[in-house]
C-alpha positions as CSV (number, residue, x, y, z in Angstrom):
1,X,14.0,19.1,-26.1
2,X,11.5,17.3,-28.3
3,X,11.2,13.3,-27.2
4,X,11.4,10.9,-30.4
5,X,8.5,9.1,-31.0
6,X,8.3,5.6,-30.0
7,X,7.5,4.3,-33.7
8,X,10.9,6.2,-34.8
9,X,12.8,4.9,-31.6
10,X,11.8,1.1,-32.3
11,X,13.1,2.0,-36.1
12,X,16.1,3.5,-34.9
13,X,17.1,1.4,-31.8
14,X,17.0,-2.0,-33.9
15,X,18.4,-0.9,-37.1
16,X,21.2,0.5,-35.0
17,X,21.3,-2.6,-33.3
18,X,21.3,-4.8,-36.5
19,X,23.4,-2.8,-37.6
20,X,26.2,-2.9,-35.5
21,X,25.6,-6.4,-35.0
22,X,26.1,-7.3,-38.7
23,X,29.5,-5.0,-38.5
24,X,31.2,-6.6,-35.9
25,X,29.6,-9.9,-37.7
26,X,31.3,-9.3,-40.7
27,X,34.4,-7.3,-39.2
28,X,35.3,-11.1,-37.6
29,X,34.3,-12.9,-40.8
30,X,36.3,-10.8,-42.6
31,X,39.3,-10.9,-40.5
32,X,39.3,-14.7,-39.8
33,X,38.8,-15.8,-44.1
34,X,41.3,-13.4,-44.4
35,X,43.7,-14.9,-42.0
36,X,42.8,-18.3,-43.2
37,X,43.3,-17.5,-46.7
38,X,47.1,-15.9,-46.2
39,X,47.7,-19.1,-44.1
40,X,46.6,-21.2,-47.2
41,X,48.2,-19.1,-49.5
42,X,51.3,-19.6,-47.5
43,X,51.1,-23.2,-47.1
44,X,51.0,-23.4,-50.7
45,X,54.0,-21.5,-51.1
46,X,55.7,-23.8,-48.4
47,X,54.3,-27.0,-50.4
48,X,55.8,-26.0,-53.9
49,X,59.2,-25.0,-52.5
50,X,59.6,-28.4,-50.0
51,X,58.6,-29.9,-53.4
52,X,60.9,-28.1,-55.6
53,X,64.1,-28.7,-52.8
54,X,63.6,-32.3,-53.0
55,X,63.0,-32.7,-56.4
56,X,66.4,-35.2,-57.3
57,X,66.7,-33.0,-60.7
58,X,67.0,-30.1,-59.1
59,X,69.7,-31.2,-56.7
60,X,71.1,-33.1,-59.2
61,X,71.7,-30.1,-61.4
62,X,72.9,-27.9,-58.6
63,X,75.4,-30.5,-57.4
64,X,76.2,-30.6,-62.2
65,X,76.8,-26.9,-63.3
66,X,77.0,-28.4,-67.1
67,X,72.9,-29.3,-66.1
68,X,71.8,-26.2,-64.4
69,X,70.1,-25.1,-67.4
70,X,67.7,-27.6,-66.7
71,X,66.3,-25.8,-63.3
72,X,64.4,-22.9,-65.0
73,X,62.8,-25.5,-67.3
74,X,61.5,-28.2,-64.7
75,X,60.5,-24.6,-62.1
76,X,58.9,-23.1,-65.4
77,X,56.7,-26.1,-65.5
78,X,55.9,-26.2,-62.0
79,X,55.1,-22.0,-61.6
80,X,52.5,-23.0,-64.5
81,X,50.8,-25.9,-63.0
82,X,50.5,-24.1,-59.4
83,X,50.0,-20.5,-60.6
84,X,52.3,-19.0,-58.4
85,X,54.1,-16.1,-59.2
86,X,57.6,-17.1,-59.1
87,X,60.1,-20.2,-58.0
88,X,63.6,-19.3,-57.6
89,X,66.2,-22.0,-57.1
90,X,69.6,-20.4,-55.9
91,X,72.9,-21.7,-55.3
92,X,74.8,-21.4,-51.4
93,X,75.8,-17.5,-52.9
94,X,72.0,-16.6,-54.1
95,X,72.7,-17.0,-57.0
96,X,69.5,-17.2,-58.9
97,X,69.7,-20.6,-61.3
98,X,65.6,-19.8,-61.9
99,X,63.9,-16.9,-62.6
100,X,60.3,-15.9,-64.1
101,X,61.9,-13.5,-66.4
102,X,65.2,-15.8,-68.2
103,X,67.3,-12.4,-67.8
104,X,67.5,-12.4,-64.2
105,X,69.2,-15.9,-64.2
106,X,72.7,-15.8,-62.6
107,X,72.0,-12.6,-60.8
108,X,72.0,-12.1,-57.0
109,X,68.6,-12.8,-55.3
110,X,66.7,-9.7,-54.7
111,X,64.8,-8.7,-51.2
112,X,67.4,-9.3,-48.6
113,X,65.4,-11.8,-46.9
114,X,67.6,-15.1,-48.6
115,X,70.3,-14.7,-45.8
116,X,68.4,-17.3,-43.1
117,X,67.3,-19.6,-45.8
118,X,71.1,-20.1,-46.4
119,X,72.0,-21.5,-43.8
120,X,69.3,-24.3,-43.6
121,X,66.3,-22.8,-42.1
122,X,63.2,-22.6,-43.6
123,X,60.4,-20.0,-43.0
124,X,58.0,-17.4,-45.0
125,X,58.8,-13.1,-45.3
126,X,57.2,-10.3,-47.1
127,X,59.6,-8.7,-48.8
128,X,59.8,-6.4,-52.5
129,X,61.8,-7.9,-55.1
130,X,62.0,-7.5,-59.1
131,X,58.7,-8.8,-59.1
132,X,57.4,-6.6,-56.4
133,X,56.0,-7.0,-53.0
134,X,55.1,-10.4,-52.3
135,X,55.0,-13.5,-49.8
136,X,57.4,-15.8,-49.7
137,X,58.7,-19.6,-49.2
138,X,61.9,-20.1,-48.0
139,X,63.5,-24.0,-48.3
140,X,66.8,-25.2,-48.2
141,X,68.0,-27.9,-50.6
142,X,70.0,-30.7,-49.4
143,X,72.1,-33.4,-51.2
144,X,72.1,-37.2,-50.6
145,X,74.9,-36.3,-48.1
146,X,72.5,-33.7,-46.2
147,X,74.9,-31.1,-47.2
148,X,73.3,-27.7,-48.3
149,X,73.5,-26.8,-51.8
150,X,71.5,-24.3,-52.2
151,X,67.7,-23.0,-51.6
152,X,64.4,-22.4,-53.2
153,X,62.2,-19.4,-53.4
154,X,58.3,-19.6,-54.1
155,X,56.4,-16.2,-53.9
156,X,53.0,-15.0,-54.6
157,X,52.2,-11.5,-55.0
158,X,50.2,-9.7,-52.6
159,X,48.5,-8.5,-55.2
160,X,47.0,-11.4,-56.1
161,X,46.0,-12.3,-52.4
162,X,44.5,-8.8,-51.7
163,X,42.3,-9.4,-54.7
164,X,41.2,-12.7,-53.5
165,X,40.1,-10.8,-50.2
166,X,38.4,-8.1,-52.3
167,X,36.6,-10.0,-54.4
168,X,35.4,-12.0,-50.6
169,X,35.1,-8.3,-48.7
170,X,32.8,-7.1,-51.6
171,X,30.4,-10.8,-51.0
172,X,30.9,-10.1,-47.2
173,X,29.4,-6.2,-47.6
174,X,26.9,-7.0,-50.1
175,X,25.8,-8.9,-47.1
176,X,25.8,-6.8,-44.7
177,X,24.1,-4.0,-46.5
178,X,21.2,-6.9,-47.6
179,X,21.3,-7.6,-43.8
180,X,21.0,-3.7,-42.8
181,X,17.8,-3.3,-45.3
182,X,16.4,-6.5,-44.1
183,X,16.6,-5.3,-40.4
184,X,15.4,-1.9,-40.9
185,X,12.2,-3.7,-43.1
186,X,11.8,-5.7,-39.8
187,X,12.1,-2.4,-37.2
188,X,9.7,-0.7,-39.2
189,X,7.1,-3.2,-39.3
190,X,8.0,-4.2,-35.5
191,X,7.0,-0.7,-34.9
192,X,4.4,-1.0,-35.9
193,X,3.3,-4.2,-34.1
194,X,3.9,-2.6,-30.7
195,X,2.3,1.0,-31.6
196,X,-1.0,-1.6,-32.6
197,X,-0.6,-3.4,-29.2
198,X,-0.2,-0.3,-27.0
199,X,-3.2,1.2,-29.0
200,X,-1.0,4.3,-30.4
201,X,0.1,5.4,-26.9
202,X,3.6,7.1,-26.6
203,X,6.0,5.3,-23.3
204,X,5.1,9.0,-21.1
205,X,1.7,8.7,-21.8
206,X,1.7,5.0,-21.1
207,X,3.6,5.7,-17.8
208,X,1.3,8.3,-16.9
209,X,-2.2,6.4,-17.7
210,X,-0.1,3.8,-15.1
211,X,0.4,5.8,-12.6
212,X,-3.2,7.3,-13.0
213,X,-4.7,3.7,-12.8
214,X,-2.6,3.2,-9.9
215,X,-3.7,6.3,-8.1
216,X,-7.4,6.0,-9.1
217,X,-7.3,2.1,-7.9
218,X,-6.0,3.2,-4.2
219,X,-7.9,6.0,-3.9
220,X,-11.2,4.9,-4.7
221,X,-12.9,3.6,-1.2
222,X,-14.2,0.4,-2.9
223,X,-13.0,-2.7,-2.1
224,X,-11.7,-4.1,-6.1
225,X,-10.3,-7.5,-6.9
226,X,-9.7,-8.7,-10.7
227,X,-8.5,-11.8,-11.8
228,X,-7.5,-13.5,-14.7
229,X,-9.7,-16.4,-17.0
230,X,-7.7,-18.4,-15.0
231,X,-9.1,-17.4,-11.4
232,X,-5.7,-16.0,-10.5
233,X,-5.8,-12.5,-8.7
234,X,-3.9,-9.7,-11.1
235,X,-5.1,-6.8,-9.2
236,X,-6.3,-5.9,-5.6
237,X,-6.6,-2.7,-3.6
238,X,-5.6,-1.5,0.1
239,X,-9.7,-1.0,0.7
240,X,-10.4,-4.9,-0.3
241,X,-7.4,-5.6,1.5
242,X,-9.3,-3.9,5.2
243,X,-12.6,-5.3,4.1
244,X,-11.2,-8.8,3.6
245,X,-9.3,-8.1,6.7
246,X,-6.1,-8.9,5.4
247,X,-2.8,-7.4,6.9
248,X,-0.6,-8.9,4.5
249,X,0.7,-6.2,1.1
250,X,-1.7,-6.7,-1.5
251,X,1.3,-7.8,-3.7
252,X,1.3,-11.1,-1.6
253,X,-2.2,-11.7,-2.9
254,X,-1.4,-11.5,-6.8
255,X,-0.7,-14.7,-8.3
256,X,-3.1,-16.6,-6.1
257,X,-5.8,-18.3,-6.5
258,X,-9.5,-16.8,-6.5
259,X,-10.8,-19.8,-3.9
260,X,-8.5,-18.8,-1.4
261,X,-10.7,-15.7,-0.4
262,X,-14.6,-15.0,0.6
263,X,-15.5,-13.4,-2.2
264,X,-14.7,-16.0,-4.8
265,X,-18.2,-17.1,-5.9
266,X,-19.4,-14.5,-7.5
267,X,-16.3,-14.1,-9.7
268,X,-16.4,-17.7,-10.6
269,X,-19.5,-17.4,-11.6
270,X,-19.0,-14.2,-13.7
271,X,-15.8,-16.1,-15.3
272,X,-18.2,-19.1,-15.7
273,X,-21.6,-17.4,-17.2
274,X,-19.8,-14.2,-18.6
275,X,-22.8,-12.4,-17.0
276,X,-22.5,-9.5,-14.9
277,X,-23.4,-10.1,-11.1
278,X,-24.9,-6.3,-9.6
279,X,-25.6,-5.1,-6.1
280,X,-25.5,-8.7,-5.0
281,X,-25.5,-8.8,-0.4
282,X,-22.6,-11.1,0.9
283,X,-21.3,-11.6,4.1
284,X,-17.3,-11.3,4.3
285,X,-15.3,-11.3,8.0
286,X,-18.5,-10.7,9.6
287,X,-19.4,-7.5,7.5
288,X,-22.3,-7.3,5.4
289,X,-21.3,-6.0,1.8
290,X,-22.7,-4.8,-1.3
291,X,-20.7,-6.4,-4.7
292,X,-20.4,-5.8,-8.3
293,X,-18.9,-8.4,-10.4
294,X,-18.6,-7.4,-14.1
295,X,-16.5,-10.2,-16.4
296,X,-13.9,-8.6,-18.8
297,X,-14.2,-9.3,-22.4
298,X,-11.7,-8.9,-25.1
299,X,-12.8,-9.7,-28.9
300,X,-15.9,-11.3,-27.6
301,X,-13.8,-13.7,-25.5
302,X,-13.5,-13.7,-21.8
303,X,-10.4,-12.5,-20.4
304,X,-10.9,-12.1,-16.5
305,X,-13.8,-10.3,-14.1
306,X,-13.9,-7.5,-11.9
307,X,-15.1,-7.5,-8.8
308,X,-16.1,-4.2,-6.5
309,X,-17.4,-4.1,-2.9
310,X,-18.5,-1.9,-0.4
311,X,-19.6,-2.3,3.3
312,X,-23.3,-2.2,3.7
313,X,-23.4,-0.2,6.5
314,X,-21.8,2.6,5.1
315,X,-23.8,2.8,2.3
316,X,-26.9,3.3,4.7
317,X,-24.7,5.5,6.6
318,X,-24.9,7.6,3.4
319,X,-27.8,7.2,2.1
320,X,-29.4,8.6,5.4
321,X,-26.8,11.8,5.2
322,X,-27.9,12.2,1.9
323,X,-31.7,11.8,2.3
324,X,-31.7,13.8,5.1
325,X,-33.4,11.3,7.3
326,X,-30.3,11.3,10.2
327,X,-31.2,14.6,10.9
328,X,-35.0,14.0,11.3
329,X,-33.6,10.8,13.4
330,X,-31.4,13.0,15.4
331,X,-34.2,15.9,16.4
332,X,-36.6,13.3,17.4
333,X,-34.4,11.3,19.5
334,X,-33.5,14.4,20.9
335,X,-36.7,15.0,22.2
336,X,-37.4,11.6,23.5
337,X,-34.6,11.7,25.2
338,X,-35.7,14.8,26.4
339,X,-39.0,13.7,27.6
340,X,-37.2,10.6,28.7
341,X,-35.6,12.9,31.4
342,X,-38.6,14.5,32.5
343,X,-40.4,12.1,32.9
344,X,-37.7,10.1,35.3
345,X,-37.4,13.0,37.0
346,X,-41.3,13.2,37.6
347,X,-41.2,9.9,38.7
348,X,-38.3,10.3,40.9
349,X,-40.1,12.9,42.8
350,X,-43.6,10.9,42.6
351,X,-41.6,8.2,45.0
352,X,-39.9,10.8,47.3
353,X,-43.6,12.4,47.3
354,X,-42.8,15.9,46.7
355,X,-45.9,17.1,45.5
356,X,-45.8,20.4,45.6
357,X,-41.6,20.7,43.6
358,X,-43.4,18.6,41.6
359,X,-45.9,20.7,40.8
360,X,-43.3,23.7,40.0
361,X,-41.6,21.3,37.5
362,X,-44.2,20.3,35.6
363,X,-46.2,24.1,35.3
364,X,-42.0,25.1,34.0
365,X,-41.7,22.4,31.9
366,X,-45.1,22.9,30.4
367,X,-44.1,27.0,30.0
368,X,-41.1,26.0,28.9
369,X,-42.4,23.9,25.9
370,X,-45.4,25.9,25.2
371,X,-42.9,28.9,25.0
372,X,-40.8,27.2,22.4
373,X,-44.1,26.0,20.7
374,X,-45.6,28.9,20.6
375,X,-42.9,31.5,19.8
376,X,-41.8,29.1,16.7
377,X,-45.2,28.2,15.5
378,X,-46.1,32.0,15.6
379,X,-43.5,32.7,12.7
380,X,-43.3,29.2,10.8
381,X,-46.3,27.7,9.3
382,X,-44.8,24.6,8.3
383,X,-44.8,22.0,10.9
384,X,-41.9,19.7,9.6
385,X,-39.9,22.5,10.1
386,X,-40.9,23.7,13.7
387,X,-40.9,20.1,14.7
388,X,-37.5,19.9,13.9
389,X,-36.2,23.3,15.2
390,X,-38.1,22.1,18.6
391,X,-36.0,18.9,18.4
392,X,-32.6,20.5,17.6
393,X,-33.4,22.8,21.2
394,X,-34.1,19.8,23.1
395,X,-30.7,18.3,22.0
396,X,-29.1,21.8,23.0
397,X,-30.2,21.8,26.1
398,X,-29.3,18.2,26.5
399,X,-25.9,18.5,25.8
400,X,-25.3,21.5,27.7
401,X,-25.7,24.2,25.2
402,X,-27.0,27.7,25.2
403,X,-29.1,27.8,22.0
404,X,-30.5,31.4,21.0
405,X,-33.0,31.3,18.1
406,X,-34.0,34.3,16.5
407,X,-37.4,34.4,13.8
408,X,-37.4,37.7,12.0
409,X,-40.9,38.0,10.3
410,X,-43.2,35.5,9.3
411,X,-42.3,32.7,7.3
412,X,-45.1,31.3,4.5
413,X,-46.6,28.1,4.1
414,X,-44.4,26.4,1.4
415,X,-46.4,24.9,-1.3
416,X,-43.8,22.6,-2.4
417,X,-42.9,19.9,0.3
418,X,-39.3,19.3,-0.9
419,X,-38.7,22.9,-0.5
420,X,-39.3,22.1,3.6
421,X,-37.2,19.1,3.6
422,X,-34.3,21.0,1.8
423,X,-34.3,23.5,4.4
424,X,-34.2,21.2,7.2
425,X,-31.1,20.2,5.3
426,X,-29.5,23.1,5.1
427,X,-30.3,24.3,9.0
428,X,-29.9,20.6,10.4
429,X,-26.4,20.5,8.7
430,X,-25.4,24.5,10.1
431,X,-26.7,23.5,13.9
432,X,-25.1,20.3,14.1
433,X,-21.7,21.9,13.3
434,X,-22.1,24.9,15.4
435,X,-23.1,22.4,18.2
436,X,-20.1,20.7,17.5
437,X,-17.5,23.4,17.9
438,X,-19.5,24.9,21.2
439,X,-19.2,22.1,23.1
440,X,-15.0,22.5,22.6
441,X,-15.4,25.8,22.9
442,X,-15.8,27.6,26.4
443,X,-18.5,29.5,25.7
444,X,-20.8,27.2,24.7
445,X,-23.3,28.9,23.0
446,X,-24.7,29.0,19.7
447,X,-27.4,31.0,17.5
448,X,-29.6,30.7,14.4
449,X,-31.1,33.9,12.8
450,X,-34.2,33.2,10.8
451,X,-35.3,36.2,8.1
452,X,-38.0,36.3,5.4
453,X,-37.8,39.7,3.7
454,X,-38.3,41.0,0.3
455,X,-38.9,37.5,-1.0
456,X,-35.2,36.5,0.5
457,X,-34.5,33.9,3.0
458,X,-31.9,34.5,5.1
459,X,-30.1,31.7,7.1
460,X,-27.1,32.8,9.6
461,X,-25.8,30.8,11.7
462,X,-23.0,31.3,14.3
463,X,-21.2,29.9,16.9
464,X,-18.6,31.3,19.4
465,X,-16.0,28.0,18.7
466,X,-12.3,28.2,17.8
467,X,-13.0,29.4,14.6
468,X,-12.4,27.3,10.8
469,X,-8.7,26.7,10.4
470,X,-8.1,29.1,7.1
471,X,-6.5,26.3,5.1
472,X,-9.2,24.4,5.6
473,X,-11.8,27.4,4.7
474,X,-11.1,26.9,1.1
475,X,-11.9,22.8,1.1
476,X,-14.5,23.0,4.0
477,X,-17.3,22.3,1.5
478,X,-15.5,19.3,-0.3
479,X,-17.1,15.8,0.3
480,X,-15.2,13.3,2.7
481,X,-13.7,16.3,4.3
482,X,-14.1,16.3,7.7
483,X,-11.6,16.8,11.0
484,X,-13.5,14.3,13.0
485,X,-12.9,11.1,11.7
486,X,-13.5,9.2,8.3
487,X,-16.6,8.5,7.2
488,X,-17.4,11.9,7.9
489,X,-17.6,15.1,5.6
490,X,-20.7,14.8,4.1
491,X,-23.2,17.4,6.1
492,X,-21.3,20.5,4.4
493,X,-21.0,18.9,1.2
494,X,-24.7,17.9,1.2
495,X,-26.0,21.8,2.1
496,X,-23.4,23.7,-0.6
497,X,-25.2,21.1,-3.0
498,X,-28.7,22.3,-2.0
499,X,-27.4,25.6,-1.8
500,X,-26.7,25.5,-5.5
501,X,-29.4,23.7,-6.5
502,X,-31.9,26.6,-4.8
503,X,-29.4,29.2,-6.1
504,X,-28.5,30.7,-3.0
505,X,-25.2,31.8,-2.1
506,X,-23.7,30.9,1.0
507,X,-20.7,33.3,3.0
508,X,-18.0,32.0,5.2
509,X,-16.8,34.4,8.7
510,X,-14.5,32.9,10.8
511,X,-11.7,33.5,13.4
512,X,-10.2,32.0,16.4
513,X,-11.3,35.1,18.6
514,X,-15.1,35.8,17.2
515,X,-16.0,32.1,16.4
516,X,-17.6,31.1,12.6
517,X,-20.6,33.0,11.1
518,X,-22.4,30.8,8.0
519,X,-25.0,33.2,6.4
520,X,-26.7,31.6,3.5
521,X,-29.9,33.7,1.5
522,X,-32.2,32.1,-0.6
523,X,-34.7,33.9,-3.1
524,X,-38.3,33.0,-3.3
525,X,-41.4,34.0,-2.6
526,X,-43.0,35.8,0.8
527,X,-46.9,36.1,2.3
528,X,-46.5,38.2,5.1
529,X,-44.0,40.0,7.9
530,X,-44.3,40.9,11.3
531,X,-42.5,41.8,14.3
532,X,-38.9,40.2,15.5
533,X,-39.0,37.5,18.5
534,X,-36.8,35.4,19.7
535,X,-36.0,32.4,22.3
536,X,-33.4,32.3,24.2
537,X,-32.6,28.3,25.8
């Protein structure tokens, strides 16, 4: 079903509303005048004939048959002067001794509604007579001696009062339809006023931009706060609220004042200057953050400020995963740690003065080393890149992990630099996770296959884990995701995007029985090949 338009519900809505409105309006207005003016009109009636029934002529000449002629002449006058329709005077048998039309005189009164009236009551009926249908005064006549004599008659047509109501029901409709055009001008042009306000937007797509601010505002891992001209908060998100360590709803904040929180200054100051306040270092609940604090404007004026935050230390935290520098960080400590070890151990032997197990540990440790040295440096020319790979094997061994590296053919000397630091990327990122899911893994062994063939670098790494979950296969690469915590999710993210950007392609195997395989090639170019080696460690 198509949904109306909200310009055409605003016109519709409120011209059905003034509508109906001026309706009922004039359906009571209409009802009560015409009440009121039968009540008047009957009153009247009532008036003329309690005049007429003590009139001393008329009961004179009722009491005087030689004088009754004289009734029709003195009601004549009166019907004239009061422009009523008829006054009939009757005698105790209804006989009329009045009558608008001179024939009817001395015949019996017509309408069968006279009977009460004769014996001394007086009230009003709506009854047909010669005159037709038509409301009527009933009032006895009394002599000096209260005796009943006889009874008057007044009666106006309904005729004449439904023309009266006509003539006020037409005044009554012509304002009602004025009113009906008049709010229909005014839904119209308060249509348009809101479709100007809410910038053209239909209610669903107003309701959806909503729910899509909403969303956007809680999702994004920014701390944001905005307030008003005034200072007073009008928005704030669940990631201020943990930054500012607040444990409270954020809808307990809105409404407040600015002051009341750490980060009031810069917005202030925004509100105050109307000059945007970027990458500005604040301390708030003991955490160093980075803010943003951008004033709103609307027409020129200001209107409130925005203020986003972040902590500090994860923004290091990410700009190392992103640089690349944690994993350079991570090989080296590695191998101090390494050599850290060694060297305790030599000491520790120094004190106990066994020279000659001494002696065996160093001329092993020293093969060991220029084993690894040698094998790697025999394949790789560039030194960034051994020194790393000699790093990652320390932190194997360190953490109790078999690691198997395998250097099919020689690999050139890269003549661009970045090219080496994307690579260490790419590998750092692949033995880190394969170190990862070894060491929950039983077997706890990993293994890196290096090949440069046919100008094609191939990168395949594997370890002999639990294997990649398969709902998470298809997301695996996505940043943020990570099953080891938050903050995490970057490493993957970080090689797919230098993956791409090198235009390699990159293959997923995984199980929970063979472990996960990550082969990536890259193309570019090749200066030599020789035999396979390997290292086992």
């Amino acid at each position: 079903m198509k949904k109306i338009k909200l310009k055409y519900m605003v016109i519709l809505l409120v011209s059905v509303v003034v509508t109906i409105s001026i309706l009922i309006t004039g359906y009571f207005i209409n009802r009560t005048v015409s009440e009121r003016i039968v009540a008047s009109q009957k009153e009247k009636a009532f008036n003329i004939s309690r005049t007429v029934a003590l009139t001393p002529s008329i009961i004179n000449a009722l009491n005087d048959k030689e004088n009754e002629a004289s009734i029709q002449e003195l009601t004549k006058k009166i019907q004239t002067s009061t422009s009523v329709e008829f006054i009939v005077v009757m005698d105790m048998n209804g006989i009329r001794k009045s009558h608008p039309d001179p024939n009817k005189i001395g015949e019996k009164f017509v309408g069968g509604d006279e009977k009460d009236v004769l014996k001394g009551k007086e009230y009003a009926s709506v009854s047909e007579g010669t005159l037709g249908k038509s409301l009527r005064a009933f009032t006895p006549i009394f002599n000096e001696n209260n005796k009943q004599i006889g009874a008057v008659s007044v009666g106006i047509t309904l005729d004449r009062i439904e023309l009266v109501l006509s003539m006020l029901r037409k005044n009554i409709f012509m304002g009602i339809g004025i009113g009906v055009i008049f709010g229909a001008i005014c839904a119209i042009f308060l249509s348009f006023l809101i479709k100007r306000v809410l910038f053209g937007l239909e209610p669903p797509e107003i309701a959806m931009i909503f729910n899509e601010r909403q969303a956007l505002i809680e999702s994004v891992h920014e701390g944001i706060i905005a307030v008003d001209k005034d200072g007073y908060i009008t928005l704030v998100n669940k990631s201020a609220m943990k930054l500012l360590g607040k444990s409270c709803l954020n809808q307990e904040l809105i409404g407040k004042k600015i002051d009341s929180l750490a980060i009031h200054s810069k917005l202030n100051l925004a509100l105050k200057t109307g000059k945007p306040y970027l990458d500005q270092e604040q301390v708030v609940n003991g955490k160093e953050i980075m803010s943003n604090t951008v004033p709103i404007f609307v027409h020129g004026e200001i209107v409130g400020a925005v203020n986003t935050w972040r902590d500090k230390s994860e923004i290091k935290h990410l700009a190392e995963k992103l640089t690349g520098v944690q994993l350079y960080a991570d090989a080296l400590r590695a191998q101090s740690h390494e050599y850290m070890n060694q060297l305790h151990c030599i000491l520790g032997m120094i004190h106990l003065e066994e020279y000659r197990e001494l002696e065996k540990f160093i001329e092993k440790t020293v093969e060991d080393t220029q084993n690894d040295i040698s094998s790697i440096t025999k394949k790789l020319k560039d030194p960034a890149l051994v020194g790393f790979l000699l790093g990652k094997l320390s932190h194997a061994r360190e953490v109790g992990i078999q690691f198997k590296l395998t250097i099919n053919h020689a690999f050139p000397q890269w003549s661009d630099p970045k090219f080496s630091h994307d690579l260490i990327t790419i590998i750092g990122n692949l033995i880190d996770n394969a170190i990862d899911a070894a060491q929950k893994s039983e077997n706890r062994e990993v293994a890196l296959k290096l090949e440069f063939l046919n100008k094609d670098l191939i990168i395949e790494m594997k370890d002999f884990g639990n294997g990649i979950a398969e709902e998470h296969q298809t997301i695996l690469f996505e940043k943020g995701f990570s099953t080891k915590g938050e903050n995490r999710g970057y490493g993957l993210f970080l090689l797919k995007q230098t993956v791409e950007r090198l235009k390699g392609r990159i293959q997923l195997s995984s199980s929970s029985k063979e472990g996960t395989i990550f082969t990536i090639k890259i193309s570019c170019q090749s200066e030599g090949e020789t035999d396979d080696s390997s290292i086992d460690r």
